[in-house]
PyMOL CGO cylinders between C-alpha atoms (Angstrom):
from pymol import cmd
from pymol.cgo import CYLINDER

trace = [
    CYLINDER, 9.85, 6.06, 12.99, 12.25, 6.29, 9.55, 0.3, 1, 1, 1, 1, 1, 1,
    CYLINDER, 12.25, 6.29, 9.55, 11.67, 2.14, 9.55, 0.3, 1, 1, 1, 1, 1, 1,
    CYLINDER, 11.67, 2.14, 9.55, 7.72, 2.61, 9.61, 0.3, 1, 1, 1, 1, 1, 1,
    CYLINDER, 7.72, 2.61, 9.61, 7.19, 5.10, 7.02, 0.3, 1, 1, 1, 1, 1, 1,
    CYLINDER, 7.19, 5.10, 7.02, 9.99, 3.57, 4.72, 0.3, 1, 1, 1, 1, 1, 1,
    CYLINDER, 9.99, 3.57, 4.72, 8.31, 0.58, 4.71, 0.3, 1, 1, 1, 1, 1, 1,
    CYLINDER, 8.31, 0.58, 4.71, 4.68, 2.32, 4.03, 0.3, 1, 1, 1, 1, 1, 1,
    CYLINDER, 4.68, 2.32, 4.03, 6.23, 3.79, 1.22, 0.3, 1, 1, 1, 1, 1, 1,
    CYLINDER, 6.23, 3.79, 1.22, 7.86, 0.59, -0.48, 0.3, 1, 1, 1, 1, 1, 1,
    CYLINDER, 7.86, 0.59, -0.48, 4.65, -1.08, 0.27, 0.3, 1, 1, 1, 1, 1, 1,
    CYLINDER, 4.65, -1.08, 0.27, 2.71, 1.20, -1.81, 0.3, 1, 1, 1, 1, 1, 1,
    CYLINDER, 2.71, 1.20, -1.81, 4.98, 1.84, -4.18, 0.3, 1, 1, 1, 1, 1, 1,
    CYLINDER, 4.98, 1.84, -4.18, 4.96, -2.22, -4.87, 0.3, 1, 1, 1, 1, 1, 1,
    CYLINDER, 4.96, -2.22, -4.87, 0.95, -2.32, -4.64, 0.3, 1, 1, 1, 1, 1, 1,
    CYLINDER, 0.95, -2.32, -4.64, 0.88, 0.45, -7.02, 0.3, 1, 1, 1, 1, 1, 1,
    CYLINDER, 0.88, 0.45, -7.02, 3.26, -1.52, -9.62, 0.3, 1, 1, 1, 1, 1, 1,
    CYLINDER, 3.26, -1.52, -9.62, 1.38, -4.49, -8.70, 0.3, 1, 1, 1, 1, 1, 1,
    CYLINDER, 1.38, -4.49, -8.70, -1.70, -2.54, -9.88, 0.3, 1, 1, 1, 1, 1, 1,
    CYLINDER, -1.70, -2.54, -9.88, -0.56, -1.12, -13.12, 0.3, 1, 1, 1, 1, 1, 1,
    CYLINDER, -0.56, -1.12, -13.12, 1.80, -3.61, -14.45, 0.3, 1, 1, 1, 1, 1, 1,
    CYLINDER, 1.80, -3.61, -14.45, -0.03, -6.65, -16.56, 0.3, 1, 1, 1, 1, 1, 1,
    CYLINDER, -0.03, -6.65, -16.56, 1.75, -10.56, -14.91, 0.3, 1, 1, 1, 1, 1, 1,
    CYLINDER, 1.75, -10.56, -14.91, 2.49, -8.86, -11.95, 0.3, 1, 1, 1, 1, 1, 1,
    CYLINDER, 2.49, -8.86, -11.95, -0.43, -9.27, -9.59, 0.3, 1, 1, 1, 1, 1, 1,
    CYLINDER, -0.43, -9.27, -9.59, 1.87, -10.78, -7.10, 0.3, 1, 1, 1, 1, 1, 1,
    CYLINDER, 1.87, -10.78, -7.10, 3.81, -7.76, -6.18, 0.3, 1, 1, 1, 1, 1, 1,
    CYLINDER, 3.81, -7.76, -6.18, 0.38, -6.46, -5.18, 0.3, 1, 1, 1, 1, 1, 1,
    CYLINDER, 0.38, -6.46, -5.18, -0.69, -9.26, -2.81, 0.3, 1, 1, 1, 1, 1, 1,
    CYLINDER, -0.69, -9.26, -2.81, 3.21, -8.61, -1.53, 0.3, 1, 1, 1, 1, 1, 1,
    CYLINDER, 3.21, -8.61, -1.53, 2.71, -5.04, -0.58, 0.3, 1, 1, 1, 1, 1, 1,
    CYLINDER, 2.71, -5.04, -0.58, -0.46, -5.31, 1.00, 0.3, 1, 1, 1, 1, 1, 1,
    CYLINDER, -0.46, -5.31, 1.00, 1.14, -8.33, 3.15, 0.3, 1, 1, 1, 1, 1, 1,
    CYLINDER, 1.14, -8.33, 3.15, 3.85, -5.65, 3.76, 0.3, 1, 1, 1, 1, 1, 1,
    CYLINDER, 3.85, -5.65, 3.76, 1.50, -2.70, 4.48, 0.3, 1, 1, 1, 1, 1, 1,
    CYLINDER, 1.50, -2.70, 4.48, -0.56, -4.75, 7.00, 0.3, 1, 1, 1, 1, 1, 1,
    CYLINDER, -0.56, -4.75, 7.00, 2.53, -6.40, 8.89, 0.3, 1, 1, 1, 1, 1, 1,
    CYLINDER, 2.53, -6.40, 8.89, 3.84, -2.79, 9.07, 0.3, 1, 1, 1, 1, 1, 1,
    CYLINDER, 3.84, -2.79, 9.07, 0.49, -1.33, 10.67, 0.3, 1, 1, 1, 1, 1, 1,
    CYLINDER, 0.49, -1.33, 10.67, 0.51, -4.14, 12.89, 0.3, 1, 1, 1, 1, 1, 1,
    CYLINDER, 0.51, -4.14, 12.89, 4.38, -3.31, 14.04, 0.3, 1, 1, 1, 1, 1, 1,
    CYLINDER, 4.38, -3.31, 14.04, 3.67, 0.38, 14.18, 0.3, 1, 1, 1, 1, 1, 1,
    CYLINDER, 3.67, 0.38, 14.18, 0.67, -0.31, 16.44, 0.3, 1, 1, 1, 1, 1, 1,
    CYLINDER, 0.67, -0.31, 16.44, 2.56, -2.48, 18.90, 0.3, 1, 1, 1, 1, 1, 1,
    CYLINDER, 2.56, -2.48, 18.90, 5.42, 0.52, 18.66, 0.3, 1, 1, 1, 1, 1, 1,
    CYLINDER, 5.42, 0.52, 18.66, 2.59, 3.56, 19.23, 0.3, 1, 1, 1, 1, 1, 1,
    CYLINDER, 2.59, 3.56, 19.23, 0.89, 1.95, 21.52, 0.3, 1, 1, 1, 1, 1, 1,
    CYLINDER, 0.89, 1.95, 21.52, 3.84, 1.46, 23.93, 0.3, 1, 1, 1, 1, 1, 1,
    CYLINDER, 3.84, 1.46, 23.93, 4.47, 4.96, 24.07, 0.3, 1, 1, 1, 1, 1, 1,
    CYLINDER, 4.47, 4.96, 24.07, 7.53, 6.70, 23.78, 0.3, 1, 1, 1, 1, 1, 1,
    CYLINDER, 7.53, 6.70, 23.78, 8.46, 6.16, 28.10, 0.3, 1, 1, 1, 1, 1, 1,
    CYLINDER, 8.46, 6.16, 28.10, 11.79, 3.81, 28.82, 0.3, 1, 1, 1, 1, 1, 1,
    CYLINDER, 11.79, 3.81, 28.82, 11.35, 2.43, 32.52, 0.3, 1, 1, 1, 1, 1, 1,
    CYLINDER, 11.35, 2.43, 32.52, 14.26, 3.27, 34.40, 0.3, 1, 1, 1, 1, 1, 1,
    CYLINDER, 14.26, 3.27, 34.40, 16.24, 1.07, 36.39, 0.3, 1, 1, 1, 1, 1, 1,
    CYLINDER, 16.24, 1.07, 36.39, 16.25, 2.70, 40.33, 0.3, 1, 1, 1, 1, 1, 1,
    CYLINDER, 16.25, 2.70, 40.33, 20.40, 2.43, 41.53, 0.3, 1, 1, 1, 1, 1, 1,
]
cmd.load_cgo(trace, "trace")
């Protein structure tokens, strides 16, 4: 969980960079890459659930 929202937080702090600073449209484009792969992770995480399977001895 500390993984996903560390890397929703460096993604927006490099879109917001990417935003402000003049030349440096490509940290932007890098951060949003960033935000979406992490949504995509987070959803294949979440949507697992939290349950281990068990191995029967």
């Amino acid at each position: 969980m500390s993984l996903f929202l560390l890397l929703i937080l460096v993604a927006l702090v490099l879109g917001i960079i990417g935003f402000a600073a003049h030349g440096l449209f490509y940290l932007l484009i890098i951060g949003a890459v960033l935000l979406l792969a992490d949504l995509a992770y987070g959803a294949m995480r979440f949507r697992r659930g939290g349950r281990r399977h068990r191995i029967a001895r």
